[in-house]
CHARMM-style PDB file with segment names, atoms N, HN, CA, C and O in Angstrom:
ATOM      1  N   UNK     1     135.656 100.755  77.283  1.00  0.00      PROA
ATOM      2  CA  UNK     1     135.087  99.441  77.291  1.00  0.00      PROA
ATOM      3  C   UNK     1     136.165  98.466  76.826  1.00  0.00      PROA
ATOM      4  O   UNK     1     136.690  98.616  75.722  1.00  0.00      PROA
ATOM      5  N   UNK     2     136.536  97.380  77.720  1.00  0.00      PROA
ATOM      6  HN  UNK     2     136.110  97.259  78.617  1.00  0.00      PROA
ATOM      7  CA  UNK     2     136.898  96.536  77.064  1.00  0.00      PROA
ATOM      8  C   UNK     2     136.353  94.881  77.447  1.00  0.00      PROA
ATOM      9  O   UNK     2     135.409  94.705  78.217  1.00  0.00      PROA
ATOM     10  N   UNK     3     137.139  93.661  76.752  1.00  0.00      PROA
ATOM     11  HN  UNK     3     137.906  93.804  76.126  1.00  0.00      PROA
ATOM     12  CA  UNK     3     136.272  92.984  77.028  1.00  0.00      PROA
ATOM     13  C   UNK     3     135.973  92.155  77.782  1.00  0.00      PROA
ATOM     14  O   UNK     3     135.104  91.289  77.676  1.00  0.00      PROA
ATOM     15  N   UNK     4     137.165  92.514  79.162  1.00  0.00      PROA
ATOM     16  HN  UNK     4     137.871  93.217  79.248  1.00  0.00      PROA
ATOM     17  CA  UNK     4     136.776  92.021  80.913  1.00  0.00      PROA
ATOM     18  C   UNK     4     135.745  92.955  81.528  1.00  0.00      PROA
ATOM     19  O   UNK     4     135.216  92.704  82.611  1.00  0.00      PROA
ATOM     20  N   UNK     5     135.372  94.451  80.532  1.00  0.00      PROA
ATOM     21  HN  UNK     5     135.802  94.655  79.652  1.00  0.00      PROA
ATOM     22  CA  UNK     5     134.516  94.601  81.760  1.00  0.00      PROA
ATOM     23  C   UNK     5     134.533  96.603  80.833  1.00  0.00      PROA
ATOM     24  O   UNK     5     135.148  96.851  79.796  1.00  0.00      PROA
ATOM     25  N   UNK     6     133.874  97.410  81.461  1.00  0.00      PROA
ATOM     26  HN  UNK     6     133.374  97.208  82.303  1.00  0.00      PROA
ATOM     27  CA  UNK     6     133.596  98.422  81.298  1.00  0.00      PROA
ATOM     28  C   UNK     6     134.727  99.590  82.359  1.00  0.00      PROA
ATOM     29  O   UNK     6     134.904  99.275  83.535  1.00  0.00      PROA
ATOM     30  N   UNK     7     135.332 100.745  81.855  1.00  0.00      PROA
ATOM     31  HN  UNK     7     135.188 101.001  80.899  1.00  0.00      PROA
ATOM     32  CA  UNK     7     136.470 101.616  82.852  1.00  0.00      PROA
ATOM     33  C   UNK     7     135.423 102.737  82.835  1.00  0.00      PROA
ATOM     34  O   UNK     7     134.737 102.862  81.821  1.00  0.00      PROA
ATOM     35  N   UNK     8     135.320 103.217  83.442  1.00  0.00      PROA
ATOM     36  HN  UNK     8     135.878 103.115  84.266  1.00  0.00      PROA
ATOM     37  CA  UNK     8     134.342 104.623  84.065  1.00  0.00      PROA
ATOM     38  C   UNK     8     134.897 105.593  84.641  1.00  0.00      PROA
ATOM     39  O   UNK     8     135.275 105.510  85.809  1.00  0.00      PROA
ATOM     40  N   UNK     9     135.054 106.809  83.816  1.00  0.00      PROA
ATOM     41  HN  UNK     9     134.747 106.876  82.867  1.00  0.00      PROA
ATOM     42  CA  UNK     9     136.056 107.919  84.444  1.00  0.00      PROA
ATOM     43  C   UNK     9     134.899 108.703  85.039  1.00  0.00      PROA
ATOM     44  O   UNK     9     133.789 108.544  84.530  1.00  0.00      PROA
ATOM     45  N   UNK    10     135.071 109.692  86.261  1.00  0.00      PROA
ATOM     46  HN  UNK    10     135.973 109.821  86.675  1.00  0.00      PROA
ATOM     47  CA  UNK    10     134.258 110.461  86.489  1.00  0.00      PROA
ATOM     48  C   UNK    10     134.984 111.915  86.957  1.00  0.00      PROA
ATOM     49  O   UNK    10     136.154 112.225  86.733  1.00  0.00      PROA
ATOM     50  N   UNK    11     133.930 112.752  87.696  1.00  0.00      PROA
ATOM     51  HN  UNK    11     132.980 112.500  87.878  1.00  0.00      PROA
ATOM     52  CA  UNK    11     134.702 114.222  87.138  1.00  0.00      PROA
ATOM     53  C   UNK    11     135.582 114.062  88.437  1.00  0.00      PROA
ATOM     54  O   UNK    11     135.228 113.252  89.294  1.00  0.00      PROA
ATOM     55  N   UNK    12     136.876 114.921  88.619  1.00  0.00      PROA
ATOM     56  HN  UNK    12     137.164 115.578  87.923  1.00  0.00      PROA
ATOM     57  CA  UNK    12     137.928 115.011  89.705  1.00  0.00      PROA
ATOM     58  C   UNK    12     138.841 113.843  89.049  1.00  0.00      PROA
ATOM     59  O   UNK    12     139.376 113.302  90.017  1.00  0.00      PROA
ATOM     60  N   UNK    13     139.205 113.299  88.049  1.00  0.00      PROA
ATOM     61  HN  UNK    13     138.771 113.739  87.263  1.00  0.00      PROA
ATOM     62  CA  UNK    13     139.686 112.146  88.180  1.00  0.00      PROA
ATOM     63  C   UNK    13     139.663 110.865  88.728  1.00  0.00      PROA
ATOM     64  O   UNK    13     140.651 110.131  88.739  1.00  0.00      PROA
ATOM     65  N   UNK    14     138.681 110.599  89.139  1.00  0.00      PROA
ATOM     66  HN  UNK    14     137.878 111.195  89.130  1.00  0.00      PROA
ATOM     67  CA  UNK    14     138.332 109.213  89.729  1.00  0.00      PROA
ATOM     68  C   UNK    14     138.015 107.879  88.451  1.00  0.00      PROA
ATOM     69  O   UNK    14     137.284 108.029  87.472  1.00  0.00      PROA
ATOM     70  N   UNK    15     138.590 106.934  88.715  1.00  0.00      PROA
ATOM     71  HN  UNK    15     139.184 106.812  89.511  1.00  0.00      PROA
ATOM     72  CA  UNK    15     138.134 106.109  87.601  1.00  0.00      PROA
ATOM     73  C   UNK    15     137.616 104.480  88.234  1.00  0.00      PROA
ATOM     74  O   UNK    15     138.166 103.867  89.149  1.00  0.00      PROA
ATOM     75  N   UNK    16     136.914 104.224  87.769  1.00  0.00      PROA
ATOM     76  HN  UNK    16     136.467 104.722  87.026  1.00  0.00      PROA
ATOM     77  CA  UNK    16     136.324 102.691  88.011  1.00  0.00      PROA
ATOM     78  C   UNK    16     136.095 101.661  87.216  1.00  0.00      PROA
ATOM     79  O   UNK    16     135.269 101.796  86.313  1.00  0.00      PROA
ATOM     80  N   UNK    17     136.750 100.485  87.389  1.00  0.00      PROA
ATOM     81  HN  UNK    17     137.421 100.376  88.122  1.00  0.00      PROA
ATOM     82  CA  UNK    17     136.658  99.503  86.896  1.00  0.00      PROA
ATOM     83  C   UNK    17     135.263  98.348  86.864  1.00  0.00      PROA
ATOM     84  O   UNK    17     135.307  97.756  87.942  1.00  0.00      PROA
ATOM     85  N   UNK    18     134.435  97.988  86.286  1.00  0.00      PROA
ATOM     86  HN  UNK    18     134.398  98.469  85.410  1.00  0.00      PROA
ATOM     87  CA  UNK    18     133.569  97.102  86.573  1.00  0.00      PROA
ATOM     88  C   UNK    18     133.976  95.962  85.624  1.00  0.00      PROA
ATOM     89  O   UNK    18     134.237  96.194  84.444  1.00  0.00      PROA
ATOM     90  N   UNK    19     134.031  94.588  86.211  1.00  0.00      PROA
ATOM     91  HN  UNK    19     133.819  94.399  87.170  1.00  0.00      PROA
ATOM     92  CA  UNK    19     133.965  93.686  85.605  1.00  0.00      PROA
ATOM     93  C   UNK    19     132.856  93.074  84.733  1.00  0.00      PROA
ATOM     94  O   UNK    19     131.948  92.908  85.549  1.00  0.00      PROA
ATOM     95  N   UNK    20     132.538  92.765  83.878  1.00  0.00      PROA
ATOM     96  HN  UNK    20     133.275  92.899  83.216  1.00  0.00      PROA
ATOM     97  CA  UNK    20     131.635  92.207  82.738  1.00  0.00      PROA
ATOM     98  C   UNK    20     130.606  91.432  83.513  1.00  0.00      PROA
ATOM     99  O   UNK    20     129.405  91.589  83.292  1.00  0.00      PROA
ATOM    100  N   UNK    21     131.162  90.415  84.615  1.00  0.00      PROA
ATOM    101  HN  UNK    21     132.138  90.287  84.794  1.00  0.00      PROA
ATOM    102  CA  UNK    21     130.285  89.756  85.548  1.00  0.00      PROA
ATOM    103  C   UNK    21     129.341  90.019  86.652  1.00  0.00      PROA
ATOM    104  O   UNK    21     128.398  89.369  87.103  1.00  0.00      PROA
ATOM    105  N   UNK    22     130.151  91.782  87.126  1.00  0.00      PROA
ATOM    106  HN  UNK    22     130.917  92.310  86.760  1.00  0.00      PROA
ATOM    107  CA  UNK    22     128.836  92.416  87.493  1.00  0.00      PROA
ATOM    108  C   UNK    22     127.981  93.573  87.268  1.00  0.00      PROA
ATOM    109  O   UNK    22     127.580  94.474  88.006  1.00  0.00      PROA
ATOM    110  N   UNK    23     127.752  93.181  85.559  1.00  0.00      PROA
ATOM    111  HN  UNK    23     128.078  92.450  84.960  1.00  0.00      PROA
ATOM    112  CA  UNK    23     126.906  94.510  85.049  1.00  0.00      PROA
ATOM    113  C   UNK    23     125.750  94.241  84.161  1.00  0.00      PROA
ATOM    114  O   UNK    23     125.574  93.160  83.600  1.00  0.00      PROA
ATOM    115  N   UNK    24     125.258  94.889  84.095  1.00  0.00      PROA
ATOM    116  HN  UNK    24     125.401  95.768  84.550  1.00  0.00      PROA
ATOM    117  CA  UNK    24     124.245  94.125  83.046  1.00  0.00      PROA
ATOM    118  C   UNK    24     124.149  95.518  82.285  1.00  0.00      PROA
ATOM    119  O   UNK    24     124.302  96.403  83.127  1.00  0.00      PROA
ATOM    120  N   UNK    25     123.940  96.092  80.929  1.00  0.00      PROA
ATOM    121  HN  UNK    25     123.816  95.373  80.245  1.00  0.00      PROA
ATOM    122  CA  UNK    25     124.109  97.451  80.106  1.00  0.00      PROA
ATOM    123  C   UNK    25     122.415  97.333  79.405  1.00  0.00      PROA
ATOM    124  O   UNK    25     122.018  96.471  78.622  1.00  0.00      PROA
ATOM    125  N   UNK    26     121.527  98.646  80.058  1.00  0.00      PROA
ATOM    126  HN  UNK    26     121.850  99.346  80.695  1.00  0.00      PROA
ATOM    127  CA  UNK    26     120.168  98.850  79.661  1.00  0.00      PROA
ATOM    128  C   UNK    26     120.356  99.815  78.289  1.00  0.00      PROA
ATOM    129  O   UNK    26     120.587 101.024  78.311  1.00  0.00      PROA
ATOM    130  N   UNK    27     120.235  99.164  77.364  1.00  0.00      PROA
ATOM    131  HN  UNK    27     120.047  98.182  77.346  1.00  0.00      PROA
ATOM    132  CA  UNK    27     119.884 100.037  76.206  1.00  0.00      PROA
ATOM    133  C   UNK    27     118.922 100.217  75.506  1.00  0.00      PROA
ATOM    134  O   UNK    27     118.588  99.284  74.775  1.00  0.00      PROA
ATOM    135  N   UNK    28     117.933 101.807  75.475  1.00  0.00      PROA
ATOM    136  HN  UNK    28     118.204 102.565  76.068  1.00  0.00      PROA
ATOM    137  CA  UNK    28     116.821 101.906  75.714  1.00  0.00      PROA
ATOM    138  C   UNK    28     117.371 103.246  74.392  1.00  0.00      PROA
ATOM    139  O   UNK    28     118.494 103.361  73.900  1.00  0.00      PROA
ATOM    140  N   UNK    29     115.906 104.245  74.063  1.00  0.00      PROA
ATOM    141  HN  UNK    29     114.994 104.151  74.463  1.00  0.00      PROA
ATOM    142  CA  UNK    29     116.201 105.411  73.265  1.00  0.00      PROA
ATOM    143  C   UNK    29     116.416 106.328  73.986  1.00  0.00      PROA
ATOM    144  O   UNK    29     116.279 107.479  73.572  1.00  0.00      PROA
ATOM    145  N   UNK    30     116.848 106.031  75.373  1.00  0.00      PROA
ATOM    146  HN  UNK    30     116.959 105.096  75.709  1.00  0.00      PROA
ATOM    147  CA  UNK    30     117.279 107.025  75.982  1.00  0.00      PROA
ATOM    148  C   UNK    30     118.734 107.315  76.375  1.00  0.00      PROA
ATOM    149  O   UNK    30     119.218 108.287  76.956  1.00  0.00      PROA
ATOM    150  N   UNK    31     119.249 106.285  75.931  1.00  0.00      PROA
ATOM    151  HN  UNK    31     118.856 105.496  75.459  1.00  0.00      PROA
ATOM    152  CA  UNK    31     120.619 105.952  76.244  1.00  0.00      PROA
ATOM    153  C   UNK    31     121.170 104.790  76.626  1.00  0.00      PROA
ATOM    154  O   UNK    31     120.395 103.963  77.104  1.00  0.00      PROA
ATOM    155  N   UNK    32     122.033 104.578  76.561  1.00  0.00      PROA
ATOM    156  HN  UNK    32     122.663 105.250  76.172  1.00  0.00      PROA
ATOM    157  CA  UNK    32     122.831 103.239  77.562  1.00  0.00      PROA
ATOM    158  C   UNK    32     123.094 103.563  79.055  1.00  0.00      PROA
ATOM    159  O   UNK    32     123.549 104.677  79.310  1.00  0.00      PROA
ATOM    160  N   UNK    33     122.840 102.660  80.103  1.00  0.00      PROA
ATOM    161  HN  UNK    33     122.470 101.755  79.895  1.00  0.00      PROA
ATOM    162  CA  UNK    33     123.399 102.464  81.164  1.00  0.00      PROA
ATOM    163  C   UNK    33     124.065 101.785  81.773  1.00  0.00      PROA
ATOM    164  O   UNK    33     123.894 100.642  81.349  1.00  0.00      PROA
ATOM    165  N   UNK    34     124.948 101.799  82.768  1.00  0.00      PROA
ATOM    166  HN  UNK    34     125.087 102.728  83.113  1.00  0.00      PROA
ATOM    167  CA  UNK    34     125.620 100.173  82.863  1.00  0.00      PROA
ATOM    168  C   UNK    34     125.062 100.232  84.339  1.00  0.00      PROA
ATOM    169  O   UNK    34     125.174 101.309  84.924  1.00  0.00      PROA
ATOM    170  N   UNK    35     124.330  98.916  85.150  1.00  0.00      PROA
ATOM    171  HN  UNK    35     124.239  98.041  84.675  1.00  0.00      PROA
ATOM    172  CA  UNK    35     123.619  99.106  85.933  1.00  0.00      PROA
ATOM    173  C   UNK    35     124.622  97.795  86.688  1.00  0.00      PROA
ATOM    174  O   UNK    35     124.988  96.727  86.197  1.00  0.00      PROA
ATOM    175  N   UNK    36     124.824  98.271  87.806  1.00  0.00      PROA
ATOM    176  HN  UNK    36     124.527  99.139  88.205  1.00  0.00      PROA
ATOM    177  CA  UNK    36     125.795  97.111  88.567  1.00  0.00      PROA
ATOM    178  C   UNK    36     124.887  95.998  89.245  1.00  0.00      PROA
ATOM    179  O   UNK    36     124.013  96.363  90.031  1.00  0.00      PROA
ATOM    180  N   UNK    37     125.065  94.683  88.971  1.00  0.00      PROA
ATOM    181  HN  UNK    37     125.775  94.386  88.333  1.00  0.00      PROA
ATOM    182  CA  UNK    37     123.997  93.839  90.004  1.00  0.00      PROA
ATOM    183  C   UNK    37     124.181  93.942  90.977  1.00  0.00      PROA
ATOM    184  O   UNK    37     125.300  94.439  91.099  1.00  0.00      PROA
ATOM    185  N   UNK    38     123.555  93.695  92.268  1.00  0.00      PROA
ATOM    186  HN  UNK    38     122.645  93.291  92.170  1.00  0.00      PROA
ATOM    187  CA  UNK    38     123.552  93.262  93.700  1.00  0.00      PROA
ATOM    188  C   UNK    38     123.520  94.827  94.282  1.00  0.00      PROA
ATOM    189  O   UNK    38     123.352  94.934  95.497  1.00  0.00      PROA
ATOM    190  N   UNK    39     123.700  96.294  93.338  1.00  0.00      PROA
ATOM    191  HN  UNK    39     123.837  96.208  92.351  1.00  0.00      PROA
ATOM    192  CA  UNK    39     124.483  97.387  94.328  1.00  0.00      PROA
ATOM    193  C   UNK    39     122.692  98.266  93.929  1.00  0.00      PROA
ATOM    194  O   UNK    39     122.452  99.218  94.671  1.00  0.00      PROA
ATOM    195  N   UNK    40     121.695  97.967  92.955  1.00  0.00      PROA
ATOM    196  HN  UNK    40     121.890  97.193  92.352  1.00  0.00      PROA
ATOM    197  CA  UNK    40     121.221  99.056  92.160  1.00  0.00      PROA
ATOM    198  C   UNK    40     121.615 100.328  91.960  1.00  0.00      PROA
ATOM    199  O   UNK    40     121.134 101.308  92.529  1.00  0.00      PROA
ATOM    200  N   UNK    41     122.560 100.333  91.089  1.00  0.00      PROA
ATOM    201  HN  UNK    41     122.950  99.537  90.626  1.00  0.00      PROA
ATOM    202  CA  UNK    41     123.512 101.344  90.780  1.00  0.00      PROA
ATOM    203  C   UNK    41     123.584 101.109  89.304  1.00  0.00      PROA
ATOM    204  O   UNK    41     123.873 100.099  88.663  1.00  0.00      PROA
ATOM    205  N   UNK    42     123.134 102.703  88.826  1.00  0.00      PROA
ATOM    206  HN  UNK    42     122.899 103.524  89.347  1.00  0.00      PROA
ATOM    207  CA  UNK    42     123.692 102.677  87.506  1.00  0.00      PROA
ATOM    208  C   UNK    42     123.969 104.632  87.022  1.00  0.00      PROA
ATOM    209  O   UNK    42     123.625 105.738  87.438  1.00  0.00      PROA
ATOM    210  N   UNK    43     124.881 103.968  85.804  1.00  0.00      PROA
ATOM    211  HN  UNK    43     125.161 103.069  85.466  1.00  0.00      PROA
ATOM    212  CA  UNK    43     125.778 104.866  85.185  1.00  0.00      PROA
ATOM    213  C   UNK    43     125.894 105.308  83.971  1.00  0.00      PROA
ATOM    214  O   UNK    43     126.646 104.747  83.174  1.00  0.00      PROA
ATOM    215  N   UNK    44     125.372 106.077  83.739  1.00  0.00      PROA
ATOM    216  HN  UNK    44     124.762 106.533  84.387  1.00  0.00      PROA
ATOM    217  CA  UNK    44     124.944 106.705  82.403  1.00  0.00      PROA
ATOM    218  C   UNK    44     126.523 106.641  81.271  1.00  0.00      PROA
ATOM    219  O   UNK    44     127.536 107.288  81.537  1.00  0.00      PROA
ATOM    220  N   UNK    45     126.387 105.725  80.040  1.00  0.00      PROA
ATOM    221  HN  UNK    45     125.564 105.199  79.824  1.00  0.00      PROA
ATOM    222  CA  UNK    45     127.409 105.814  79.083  1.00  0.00      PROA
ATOM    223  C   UNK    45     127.129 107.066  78.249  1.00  0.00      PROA
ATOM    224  O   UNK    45     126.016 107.428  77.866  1.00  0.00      PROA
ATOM    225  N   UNK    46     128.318 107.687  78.017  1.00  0.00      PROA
ATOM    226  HN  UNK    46     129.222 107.393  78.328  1.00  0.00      PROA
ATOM    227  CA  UNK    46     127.674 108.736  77.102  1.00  0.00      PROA
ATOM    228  C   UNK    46     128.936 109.587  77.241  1.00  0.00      PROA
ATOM    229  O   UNK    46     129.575 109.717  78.286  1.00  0.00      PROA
ATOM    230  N   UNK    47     129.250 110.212  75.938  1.00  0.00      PROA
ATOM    231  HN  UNK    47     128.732 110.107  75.089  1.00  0.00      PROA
ATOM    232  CA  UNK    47     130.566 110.530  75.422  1.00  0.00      PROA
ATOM    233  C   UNK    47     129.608 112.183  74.026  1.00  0.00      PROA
ATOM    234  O   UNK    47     130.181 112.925  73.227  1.00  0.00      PROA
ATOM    235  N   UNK    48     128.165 112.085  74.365  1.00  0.00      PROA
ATOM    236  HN  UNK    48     127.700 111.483  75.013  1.00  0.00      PROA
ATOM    237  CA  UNK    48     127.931 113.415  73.721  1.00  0.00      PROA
ATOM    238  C   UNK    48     127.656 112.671  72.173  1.00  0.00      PROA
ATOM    239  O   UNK    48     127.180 113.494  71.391  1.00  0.00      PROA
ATOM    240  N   UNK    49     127.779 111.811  71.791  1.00  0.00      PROA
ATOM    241  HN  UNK    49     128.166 111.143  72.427  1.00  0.00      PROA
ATOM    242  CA  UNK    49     127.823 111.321  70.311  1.00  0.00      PROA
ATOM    243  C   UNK    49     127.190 109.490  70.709  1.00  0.00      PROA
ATOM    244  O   UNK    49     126.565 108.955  69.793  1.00  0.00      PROA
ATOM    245  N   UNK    50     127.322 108.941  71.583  1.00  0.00      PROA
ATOM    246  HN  UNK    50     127.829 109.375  72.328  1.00  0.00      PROA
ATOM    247  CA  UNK    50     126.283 107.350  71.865  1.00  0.00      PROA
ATOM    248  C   UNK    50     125.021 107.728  71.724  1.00  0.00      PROA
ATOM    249  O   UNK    50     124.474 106.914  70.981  1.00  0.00      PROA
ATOM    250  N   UNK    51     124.083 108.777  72.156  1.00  0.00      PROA
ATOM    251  HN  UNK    51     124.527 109.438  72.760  1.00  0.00      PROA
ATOM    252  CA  UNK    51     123.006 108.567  71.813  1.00  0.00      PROA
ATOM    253  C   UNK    51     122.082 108.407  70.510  1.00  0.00      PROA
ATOM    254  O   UNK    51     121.009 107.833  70.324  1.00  0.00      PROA
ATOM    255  N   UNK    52     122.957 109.164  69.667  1.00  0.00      PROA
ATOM    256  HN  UNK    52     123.829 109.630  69.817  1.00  0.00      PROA
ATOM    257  CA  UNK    52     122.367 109.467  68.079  1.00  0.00      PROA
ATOM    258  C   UNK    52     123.139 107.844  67.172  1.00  0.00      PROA
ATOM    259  O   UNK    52     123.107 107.412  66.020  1.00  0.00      PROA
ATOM    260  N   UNK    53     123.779 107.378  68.519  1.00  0.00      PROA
ATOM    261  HN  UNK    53     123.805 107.729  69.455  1.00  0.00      PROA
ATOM    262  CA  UNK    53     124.355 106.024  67.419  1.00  0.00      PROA
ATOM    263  C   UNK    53     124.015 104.578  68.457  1.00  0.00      PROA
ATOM    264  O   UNK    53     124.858 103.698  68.633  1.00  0.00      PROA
ATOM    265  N   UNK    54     122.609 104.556  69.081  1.00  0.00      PROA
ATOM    266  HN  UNK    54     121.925 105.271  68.938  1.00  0.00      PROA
ATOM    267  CA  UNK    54     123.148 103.941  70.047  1.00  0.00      PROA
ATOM    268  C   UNK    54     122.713 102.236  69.745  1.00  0.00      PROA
ATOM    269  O   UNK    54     122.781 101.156  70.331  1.00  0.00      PROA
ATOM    270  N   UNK    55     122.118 102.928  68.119  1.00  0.00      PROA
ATOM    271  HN  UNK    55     122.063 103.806  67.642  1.00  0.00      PROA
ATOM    272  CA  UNK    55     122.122 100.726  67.864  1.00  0.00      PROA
ATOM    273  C   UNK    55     122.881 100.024  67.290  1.00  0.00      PROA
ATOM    274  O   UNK    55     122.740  98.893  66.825  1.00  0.00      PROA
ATOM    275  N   UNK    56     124.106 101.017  67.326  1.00  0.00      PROA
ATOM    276  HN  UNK    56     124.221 101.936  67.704  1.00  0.00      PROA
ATOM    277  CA  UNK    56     125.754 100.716  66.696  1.00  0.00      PROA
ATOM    278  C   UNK    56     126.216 100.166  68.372  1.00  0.00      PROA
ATOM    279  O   UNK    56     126.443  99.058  68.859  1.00  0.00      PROA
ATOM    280  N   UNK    57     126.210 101.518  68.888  1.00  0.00      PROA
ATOM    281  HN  UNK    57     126.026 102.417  68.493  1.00  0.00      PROA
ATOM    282  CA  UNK    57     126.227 100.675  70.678  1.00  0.00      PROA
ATOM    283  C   UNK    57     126.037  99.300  70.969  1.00  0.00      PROA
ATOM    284  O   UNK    57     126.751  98.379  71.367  1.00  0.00      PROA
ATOM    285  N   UNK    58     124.278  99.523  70.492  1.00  0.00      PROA
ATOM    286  HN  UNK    58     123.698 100.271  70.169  1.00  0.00      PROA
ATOM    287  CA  UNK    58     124.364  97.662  71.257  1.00  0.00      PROA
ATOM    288  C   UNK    58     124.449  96.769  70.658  1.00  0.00      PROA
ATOM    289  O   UNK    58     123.961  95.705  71.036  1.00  0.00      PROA
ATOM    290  N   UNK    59     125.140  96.911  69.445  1.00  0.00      PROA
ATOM    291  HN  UNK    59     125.536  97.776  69.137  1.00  0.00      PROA
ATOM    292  CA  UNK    59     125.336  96.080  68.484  1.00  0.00      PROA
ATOM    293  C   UNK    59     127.373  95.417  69.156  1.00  0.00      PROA
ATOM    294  O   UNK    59     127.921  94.324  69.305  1.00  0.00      PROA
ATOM    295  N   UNK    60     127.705  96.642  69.311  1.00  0.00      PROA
ATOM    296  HN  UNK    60     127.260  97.529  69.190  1.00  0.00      PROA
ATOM    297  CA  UNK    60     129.342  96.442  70.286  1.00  0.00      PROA
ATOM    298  C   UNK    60     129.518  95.752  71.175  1.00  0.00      PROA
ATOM    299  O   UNK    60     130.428  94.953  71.396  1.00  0.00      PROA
ATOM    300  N   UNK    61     128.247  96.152  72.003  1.00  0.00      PROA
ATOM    301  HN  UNK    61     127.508  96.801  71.823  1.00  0.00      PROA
ATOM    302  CA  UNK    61     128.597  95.431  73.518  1.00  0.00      PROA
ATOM    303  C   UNK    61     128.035  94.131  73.039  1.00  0.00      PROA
ATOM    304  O   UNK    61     128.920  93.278  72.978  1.00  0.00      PROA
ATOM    305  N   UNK    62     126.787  93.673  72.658  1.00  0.00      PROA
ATOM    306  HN  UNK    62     126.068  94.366  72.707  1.00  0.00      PROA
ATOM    307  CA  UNK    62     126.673  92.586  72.202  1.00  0.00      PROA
ATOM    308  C   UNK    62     127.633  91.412  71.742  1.00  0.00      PROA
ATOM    309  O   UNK    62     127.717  90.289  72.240  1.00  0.00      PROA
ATOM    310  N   UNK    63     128.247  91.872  70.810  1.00  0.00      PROA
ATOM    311  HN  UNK    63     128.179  92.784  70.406  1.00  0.00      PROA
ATOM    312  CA  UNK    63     129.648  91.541  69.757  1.00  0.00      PROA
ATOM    313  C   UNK    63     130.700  91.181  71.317  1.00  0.00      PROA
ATOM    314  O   UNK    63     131.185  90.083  71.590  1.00  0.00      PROA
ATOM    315  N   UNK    64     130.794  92.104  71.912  1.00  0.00      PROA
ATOM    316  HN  UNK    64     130.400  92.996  71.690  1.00  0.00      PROA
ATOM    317  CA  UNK    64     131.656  91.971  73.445  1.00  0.00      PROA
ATOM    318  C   UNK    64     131.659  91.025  74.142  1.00  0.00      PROA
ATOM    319  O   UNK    64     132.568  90.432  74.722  1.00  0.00      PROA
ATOM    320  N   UNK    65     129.927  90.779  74.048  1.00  0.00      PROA
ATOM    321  HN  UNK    65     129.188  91.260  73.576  1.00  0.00      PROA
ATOM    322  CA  UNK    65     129.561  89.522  75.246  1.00  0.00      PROA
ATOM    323  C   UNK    65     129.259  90.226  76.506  1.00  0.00      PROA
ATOM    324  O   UNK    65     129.769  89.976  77.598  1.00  0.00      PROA
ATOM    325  N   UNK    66     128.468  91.040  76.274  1.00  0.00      PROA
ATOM    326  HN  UNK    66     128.053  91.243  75.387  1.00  0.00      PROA
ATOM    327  CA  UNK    66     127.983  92.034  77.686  1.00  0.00      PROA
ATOM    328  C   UNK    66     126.311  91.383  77.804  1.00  0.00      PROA
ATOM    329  O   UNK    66     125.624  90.914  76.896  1.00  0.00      PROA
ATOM    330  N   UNK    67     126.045  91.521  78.967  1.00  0.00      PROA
ATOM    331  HN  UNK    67     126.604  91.902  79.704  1.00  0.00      PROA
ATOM    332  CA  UNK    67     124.362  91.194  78.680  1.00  0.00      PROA
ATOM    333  C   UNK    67     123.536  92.481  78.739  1.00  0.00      PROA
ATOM    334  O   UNK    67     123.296  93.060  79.799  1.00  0.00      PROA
ATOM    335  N   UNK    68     123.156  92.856  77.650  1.00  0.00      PROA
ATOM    336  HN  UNK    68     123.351  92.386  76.790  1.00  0.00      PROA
ATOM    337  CA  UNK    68     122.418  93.869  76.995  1.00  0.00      PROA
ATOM    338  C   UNK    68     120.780  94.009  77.196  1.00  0.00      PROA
ATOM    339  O   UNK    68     120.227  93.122  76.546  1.00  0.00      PROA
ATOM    340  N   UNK    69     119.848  94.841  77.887  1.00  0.00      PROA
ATOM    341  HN  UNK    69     120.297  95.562  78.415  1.00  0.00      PROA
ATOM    342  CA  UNK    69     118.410  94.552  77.995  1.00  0.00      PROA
ATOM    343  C   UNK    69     117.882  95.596  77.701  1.00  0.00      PROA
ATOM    344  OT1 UNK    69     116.655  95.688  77.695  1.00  0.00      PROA
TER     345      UNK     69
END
């Protein structure tokens, strides 16, 4: 995460960039997602250790300037 936008590695090495402007991040007790506008697409954050901390989470992205729901 940084604070133009969210980097998203996935498995094989593939990585993706989303800009801050098209994401909106659902944080729920089920986890965080980063859900892309215009595509309905979303992407589970999670590193094995965000869920048991995740109102430190949206306390970050908040602090970031992400729009958080």
């Amino acid at each position: 995460m940084r604070d133009d936008g969210v980097g998203l590695a996935f498995a094989f090495g593939r990585r993706v960039f989303l800009p801050k402007a098209v994401v909106t991040i659902r944080a729920d007790r089920g986890g965080a997602v980063v859900m892309v506008r215009q595509r309905r697409l979303g992407y589970p954050l999670t590193d094995g250790l965000l869920e048991r901390r995740r109102l430190e989470l949206r306390a970050v992205l908040v602090e970031h300037g992400f729009t958080v729901v």
